[in-house]
C-alpha positions in Angstrom: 8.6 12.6 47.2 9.1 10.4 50.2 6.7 7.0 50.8 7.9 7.5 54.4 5.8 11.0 55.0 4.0 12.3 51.9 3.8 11.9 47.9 2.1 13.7 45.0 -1.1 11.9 43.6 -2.3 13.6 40.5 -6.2 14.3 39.6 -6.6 11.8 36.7 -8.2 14.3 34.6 -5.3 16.8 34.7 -3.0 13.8 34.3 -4.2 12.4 30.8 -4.3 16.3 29.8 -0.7 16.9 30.8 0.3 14.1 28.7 -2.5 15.0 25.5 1.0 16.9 23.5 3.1 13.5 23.9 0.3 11.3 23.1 -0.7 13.1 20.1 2.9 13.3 18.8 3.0 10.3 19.4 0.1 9.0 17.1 1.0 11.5 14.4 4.3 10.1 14.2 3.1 6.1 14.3 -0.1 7.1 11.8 2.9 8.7 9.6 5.2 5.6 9.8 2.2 3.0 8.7 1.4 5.4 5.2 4.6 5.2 4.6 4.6 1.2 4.9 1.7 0.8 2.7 2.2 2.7 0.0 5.9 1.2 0.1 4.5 -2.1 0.5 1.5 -1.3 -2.6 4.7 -0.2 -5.0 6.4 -3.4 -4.5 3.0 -5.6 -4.7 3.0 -6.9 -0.5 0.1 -6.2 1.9 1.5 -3.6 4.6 -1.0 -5.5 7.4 0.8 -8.8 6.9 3.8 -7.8 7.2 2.9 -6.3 10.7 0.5 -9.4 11.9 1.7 -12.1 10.2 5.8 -12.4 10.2 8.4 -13.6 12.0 8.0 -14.3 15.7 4.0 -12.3 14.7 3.3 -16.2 13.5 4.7 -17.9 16.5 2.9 -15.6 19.2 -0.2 -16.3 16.5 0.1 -20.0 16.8 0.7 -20.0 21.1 -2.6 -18.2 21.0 -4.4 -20.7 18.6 -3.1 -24.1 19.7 -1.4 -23.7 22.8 2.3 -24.5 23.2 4.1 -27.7 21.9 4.8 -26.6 18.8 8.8 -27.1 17.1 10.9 -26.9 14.1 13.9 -29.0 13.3 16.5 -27.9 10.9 19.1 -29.6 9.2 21.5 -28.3 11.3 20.4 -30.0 14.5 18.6 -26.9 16.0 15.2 -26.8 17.1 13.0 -24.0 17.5 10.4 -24.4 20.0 7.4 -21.8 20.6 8.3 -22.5 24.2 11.1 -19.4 24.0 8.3 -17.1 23.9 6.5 -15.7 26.7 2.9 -16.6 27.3 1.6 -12.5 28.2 0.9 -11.3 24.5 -0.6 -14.9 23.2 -2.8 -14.6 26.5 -4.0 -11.2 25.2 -4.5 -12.2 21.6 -6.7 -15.0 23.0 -8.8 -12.4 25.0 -9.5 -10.3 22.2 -10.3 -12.9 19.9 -12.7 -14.4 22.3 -14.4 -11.4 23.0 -14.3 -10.0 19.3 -14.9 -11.0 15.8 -11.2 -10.6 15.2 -8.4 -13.1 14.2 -5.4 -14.0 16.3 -3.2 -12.2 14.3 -5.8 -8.9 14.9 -5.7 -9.4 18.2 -2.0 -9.2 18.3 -1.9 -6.0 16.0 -5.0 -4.5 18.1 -2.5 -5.3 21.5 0.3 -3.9 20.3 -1.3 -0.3 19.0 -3.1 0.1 22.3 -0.4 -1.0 24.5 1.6 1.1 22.2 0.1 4.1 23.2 0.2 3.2 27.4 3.7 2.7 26.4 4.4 6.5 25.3 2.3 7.8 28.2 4.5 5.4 30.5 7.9 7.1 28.9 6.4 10.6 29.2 5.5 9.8 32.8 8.6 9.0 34.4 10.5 11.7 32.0 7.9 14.4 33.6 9.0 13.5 37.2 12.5 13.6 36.5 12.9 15.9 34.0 9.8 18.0 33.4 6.6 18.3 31.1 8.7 19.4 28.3 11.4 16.5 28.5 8.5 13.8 28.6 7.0 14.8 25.9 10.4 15.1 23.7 11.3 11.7 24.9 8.2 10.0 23.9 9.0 11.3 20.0 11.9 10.2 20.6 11.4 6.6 20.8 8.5 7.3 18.3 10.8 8.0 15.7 13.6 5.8 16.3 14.7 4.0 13.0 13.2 0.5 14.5 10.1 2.3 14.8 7.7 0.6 12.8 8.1 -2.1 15.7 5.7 -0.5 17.6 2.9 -0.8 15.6 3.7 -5.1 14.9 2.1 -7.7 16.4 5.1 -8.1 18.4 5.8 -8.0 22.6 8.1 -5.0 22.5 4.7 -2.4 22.6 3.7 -4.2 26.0 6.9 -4.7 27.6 7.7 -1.1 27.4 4.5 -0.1 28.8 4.9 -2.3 31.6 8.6 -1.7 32.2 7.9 2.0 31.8 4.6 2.4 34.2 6.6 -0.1 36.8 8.8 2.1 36.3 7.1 5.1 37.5 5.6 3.2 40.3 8.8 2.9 41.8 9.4 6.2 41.7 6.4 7.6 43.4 6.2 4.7 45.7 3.5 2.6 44.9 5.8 -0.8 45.7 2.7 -3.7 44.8 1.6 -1.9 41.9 5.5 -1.7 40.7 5.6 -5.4 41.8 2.7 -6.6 40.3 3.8 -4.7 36.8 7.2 -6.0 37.1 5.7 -9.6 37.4 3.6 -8.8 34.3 6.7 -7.9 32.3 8.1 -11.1 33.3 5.6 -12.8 31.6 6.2 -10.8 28.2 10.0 -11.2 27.5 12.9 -12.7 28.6 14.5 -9.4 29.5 11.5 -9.0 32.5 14.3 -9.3 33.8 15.7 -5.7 34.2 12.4 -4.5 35.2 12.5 -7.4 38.5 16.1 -6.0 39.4 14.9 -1.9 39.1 12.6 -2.8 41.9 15.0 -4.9 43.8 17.7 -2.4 43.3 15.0 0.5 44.5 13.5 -1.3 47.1 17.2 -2.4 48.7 18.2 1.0 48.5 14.8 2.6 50.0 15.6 0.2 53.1 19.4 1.2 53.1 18.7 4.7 53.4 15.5 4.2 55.7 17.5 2.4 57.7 20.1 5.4 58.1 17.5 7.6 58.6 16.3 5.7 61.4 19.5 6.0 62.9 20.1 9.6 62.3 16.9 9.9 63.9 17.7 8.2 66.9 21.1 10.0 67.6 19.3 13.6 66.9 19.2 16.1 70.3 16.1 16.8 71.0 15.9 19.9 69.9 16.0 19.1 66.6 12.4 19.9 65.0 10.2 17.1 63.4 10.6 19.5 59.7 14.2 19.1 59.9 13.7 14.9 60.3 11.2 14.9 57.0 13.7 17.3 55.1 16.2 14.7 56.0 13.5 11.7 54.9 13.6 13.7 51.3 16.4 12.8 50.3 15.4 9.3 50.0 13.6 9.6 47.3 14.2 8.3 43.8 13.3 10.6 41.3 14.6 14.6 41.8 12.1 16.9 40.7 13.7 19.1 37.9 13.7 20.5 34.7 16.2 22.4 32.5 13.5 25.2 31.5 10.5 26.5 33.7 7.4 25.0 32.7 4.7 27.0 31.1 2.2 28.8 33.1 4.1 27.0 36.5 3.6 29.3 39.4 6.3 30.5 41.8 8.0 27.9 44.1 6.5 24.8 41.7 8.9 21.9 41.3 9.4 20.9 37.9 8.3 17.8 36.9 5.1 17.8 39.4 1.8 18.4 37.8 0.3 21.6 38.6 -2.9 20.3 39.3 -1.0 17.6 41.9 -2.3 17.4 45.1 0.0 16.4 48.6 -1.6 13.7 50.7 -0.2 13.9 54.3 -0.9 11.8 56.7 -3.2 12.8 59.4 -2.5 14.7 62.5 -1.7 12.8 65.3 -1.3 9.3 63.1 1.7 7.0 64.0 4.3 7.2 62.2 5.6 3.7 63.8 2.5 2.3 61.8 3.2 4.4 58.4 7.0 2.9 58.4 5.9 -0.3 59.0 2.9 -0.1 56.4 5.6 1.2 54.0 7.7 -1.4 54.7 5.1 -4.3 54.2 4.0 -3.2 50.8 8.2 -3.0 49.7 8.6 -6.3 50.6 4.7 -7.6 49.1 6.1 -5.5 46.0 9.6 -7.1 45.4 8.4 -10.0 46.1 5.3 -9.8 43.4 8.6 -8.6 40.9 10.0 -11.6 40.1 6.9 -14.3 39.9 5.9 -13.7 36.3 9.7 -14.7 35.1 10.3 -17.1 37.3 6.9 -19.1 37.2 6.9 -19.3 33.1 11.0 -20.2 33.7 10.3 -22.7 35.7 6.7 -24.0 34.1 9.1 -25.0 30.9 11.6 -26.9 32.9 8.9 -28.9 34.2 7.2 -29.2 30.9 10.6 -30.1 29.3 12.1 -32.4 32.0 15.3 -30.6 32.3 14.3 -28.9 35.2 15.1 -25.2 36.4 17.6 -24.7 33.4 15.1 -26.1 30.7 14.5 -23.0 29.4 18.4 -22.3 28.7 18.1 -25.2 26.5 14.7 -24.0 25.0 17.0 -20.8 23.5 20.1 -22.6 23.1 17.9 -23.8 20.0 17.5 -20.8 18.9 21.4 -20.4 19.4 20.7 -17.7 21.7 22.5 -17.6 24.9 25.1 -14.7 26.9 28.4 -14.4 26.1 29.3 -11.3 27.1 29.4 -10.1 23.7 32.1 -12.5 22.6 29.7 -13.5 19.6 28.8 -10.0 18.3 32.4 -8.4 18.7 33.5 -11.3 16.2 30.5 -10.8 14.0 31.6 -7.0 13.8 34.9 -7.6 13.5 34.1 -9.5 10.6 32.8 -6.9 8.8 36.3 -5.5 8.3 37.4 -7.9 6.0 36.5 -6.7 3.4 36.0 -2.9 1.5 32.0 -3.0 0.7 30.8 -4.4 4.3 33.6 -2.6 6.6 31.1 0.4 6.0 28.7 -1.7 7.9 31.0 -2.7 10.7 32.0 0.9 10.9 28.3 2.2 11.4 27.8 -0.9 14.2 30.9 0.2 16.0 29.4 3.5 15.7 25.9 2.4 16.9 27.3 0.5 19.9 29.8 3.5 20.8 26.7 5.9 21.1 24.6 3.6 23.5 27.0 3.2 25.2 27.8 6.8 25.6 24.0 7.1 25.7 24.3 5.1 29.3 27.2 7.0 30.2 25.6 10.3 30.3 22.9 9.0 31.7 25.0 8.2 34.9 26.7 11.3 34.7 23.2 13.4 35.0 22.4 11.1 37.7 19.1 9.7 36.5 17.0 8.1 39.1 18.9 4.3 40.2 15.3 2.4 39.3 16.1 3.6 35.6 20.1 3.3 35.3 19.6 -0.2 36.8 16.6 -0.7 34.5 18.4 0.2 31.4 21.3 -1.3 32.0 20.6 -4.3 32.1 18.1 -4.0 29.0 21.5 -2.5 27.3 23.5 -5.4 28.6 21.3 -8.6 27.6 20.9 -6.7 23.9 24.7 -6.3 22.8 26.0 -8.9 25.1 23.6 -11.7 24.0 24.7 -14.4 21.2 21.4 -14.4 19.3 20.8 -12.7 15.8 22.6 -10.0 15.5 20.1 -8.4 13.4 17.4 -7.9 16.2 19.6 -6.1 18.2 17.9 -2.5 17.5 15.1 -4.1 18.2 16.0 -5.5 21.5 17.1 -2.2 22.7 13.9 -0.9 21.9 12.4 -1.1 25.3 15.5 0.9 26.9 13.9 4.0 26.5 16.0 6.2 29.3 19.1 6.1 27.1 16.8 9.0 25.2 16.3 11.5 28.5 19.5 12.8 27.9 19.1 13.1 23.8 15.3 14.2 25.1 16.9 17.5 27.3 18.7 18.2 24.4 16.0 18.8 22.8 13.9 20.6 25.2 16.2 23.1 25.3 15.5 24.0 21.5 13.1 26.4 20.6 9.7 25.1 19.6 9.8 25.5 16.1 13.4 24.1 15.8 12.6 21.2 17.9 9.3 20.6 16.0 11.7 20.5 12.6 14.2 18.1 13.9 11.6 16.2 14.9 9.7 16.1 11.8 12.7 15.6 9.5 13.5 12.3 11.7 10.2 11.0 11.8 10.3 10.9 8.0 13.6 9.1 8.0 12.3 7.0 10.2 9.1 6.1 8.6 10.8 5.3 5.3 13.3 3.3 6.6 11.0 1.5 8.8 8.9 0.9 5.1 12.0 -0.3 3.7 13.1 -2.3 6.6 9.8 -4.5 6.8 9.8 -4.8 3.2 13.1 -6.1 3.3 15.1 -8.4 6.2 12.7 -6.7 8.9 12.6 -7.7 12.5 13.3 -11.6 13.1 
């Protein structure tokens, strides 16, 4: 729908009932992933809730939340790892719950994570039910439930959140709501590094809603005057962001029902006789309040360490230049891969990257060629391009392109177009794979 004239505002109730299937799939699959873990972990002697509270960057979010930052390790090589490289959001939360609760830092973190877990899934299913349909939403949220990297999810780590903020900004954007997008997209900014993509979804949405308003406006104004005020909000339609389809009729949807809108949806118009000078404007206003709202999280916390640091706006460059990470357009992990080759045992490995990083990229591909919404193609993107193109450890790339989760619509249409029970198998057969290699993953080099 169109923020100039008139957009769908679901009845809360209805909403969280729509997305009951997705959310349950969801929590079957995650509940399947951490039985797996601990018996894994109870055959080989290791305590399954360590591993997911109390490893890796778990300990560093852990420590933020306890002592504040500060906090650095120097290695014999010259680097040094400061806790200032990770965002303040989930530390914030782990110090909210602990506060408020008998619970540990490290709970707090694992409580955060399955809860924000779970407004991550409804976030996915959301913005795949406007675009694509009920039945598309809820395939893409097992999706990215049972991708290999899974087990993520359900750590004390600040990939659960992101998503869920990236994701419900995400829908914002599409139904209009420009501070709440803003105000999301700040929050995200304060999670990861890669806030980022979510600030430049709403940039790239917000420039584009003005672009086409604009021509609009000038359509409008060159119209005879016989033209009729439906034909101007017909025209107005097309500036929206995200086409209401589907690939298959939703169940029980009446005749003339748009796939993709709830059933129980309700159109708010505006009332007879209001100006519509005054709605443009208004509209305007809270596009602007929202992209400028985007970018404050990032950019506050970027510029807090360069203070903090002395080096000024670029301090926190130096901050993961100690961690060696940095972007170099891939120039690091194309010789890393290339690596691989030389040699019989581990050219199976490059093989399976080169494989991995064709797909995504393909992934992307046919995402532009079904012409997903611009807030997402931006949005993923650039998630896409800071994963594979950044220097860091190559082994926490799956996990970095966790949070890219409209690289699955297509893969999620796919599936929507099976039959039930085949699509249930599939599913199935991949959350198992997924939950043992997720067991075997954490047991082993896991998530750095």
């Amino acid at each position: 729908m169109n923020d100039l004239d008139a957009r769908v505002v679901p009845v809360r109730p209805g909403a969280l009932r729509r997305a009951a299937p997705a959310l349950l799939g969801y929590a079957a699959v995650r509940a399947l992933g951490l039985v797996a873990l601990a018996l894994w972990s109870g055959a080989r002697g290791k305590d399954a809730y360590t591993l997911l509270t109390a490893r890796w960057d778990s300990l560093w979010y852990t420590r933020v939340a306890e002592r504040g930052y500060g906090y650095e390790v120097r290695l014999p090589g010259g680097d040094v790892h400061s806790d200032l490289a990770f965002f303040p959001l989930l530390p914030w939360l782990e110090r909210l719950v602990a506060a408020v609760s008998p619970l540990s830092y490290a709970d707090g973190g694992f409580v955060v994570s399955v809860l924000t877990s779970l407004a991550a899934a409804w976030g996915i299913f959301v913005v795949a039910d406007r675009v694509y349909g009920r039945r598309a939403g809820v395939c893409a949220v097992l999706l990215w439930a049972v991708l290999p990297v899974g087990i993520v999810q359900s750590m004390a780590y600040s990939e659960s959140l992101f998503t869920a903020l990236a994701a419900w900004s995400l829908y914002a954007v599409l139904t209009g709501r420009w501070v709440t997008a803003g105000v999301l997209a700040g929050l995200a900014g304060l999670t990861r590094p890669v806030g980022l993509a979510v600030v430049a979804a709403v940039w790239a949405a917000g420039i584009t809603s003005l672009l086409r308003e604009r021509a609009c406006a000038r359509g409008h104004a060159s119209a005879p005057d016989h033209v009729s005020a439906r034909d101007h909000v017909s025209a107005r339609d097309h500036t929206s962001f995200a086409r209401d389809r589907s690939t298959a009729p939703e169940d029980g949807a009446r005749a003339g029902e748009r796939a993709g809108v709830p059933a129980n949806a309700r159109r708010v118009r505006a009332p007879e006789g209001a100006s519509r000078a005054t709605d443009i404007s208004g509209t305007r206003l809270r596009r602007v309040l929202g992209m400028f709202l985007a970018p404050l999280g990032a950019a506050g916390y970027v510029l807090w360490v360069g203070h903090r640091t002395g080096d000024g706006p670029l301090g926190y460059l130096d901050v993961q230049a100690g961690w060696r990470n940095g972007f170099d357009g891939g120039y690091a992990f194309a010789r890393f891969v290339a690596d691989k080759f030389t040699s019989l045992p581990s050219a199976l490995a490059g093989l399976g990257l080169v494989v991995g990083v064709g797909l995504v990229v393909w992934l992307y591909a046919v995402c532009v060629r079904q012409r997903q919404p611009l807030p997402l193609l931006v949005y993923a993107g650039v998630v896409t391009a800071l994963a594979l193109c950044a220097s860091s450890y190559f082994g926490s790339k799956p996990r970095l392109l966790l949070p890219a989760f409209p690289l699955l619509l297509p893969l999620a249409l796919a599936l929507a177009r099976l039959r039930t029970p085949r699509s249930a198998l599939v599913v199935g057969a991949v959350a198992a794979a997924s939950a043992v290699y997720g067991a075997f993953w954490l047991n082993g080099s896991g998530p750095p």
